[in-house]
C-alpha positions in Angstrom: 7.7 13.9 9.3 6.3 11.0 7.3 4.8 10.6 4.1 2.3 8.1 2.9 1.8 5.5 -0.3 -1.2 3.2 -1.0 -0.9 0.3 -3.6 -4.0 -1.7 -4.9 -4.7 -3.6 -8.0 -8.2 -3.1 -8.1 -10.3 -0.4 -6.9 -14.0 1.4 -7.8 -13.6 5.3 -7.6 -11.5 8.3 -7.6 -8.1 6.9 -6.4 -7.8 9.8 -3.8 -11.2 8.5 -2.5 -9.7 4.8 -2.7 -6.7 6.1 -0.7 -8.8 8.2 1.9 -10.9 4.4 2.5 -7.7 2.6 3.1 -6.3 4.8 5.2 -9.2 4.3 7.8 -9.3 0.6 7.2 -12.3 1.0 4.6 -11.4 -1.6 2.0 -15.3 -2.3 0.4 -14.5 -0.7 -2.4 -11.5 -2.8 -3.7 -10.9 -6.3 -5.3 -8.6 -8.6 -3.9 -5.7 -9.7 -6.1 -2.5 -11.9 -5.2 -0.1 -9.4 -7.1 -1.0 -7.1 -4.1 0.2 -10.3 -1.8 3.1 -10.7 -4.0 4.1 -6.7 -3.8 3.3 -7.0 0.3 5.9 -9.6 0.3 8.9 -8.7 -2.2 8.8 -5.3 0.2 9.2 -7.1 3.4 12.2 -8.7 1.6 13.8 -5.8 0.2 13.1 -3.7 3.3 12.4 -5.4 6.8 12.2 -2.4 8.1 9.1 -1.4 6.8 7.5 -4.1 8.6 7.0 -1.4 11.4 5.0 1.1 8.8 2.8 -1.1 6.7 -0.4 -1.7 6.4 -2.6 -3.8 7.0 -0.8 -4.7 10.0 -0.8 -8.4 11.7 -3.3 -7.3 14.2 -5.7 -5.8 11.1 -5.3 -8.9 9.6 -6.6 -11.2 12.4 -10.1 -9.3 11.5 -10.0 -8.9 7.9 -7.8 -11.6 6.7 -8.3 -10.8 2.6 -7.1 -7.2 3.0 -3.3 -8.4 2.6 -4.5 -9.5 -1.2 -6.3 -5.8 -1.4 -3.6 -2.9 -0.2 -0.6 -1.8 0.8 -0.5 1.0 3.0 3.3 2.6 3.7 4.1 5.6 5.9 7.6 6.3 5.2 9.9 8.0 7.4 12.0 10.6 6.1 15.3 8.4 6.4 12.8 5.5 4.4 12.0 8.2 1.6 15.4 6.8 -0.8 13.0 3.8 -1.3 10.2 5.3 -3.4 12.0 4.9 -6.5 12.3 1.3 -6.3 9.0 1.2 -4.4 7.0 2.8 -7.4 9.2 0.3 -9.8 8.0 -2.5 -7.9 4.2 -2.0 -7.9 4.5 -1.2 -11.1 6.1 -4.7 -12.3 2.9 -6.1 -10.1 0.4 -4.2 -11.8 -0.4 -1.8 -8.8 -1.8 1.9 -8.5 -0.4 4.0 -6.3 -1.3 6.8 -5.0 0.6 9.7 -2.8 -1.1 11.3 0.1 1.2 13.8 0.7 1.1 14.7 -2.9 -2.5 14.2 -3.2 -2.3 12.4 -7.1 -2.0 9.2 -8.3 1.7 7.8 -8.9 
């Protein structure tokens, strides 16, 4: 069982729309923004184990380079779950929305 997160500073649209996008690599609708590079990175520092579960991923970067200033995309084991607290703190000192799929809302 896994549940997913999107982060993004900038986005046109219902954020479960925005969400549904990113999760099949649609990322028209959104702005770039280096806070989104900036939360990308302090979680890879925090957690080096997300590396594994976040997108975009190297290989979706090779094709749309700007997306890693755009989203976040985590899915998050169940062990990984303890880090959603600091995870929503996080994006929120960058400025971020989130969004929960497995909740469906905005968090």
């Amino acid at each position: 069982m896994s549940s997913d997160f999107g982060f993004w500073k900038h986005g046109a649209g219902d954020p479960g729309d925005i969400f549904d996008n990113i999760a099949e690599g649609v990322t028209e609708g959104l702005r770039p923004d280096p806070a989104v590079l900036r939360f990308r990175d302090d979680v890879l520092a925090r957690w080096p184990d997300i590396g594994d579960v976040l997108e975009p991923s190297e290989h979706d970067l090779e094709e749309n380079p700007e997306d890693v200033t755009k989203y976040v995309l985590l899915t998050l084991s169940v062990r990984q779950l303890n880090y959603i607290p600091e995870l929503l703190a996080m994006a929120k000192a960058h400025g971020l929305v989130g969004y929960s799929g497995v909740a469906d809302e905005p968090l």
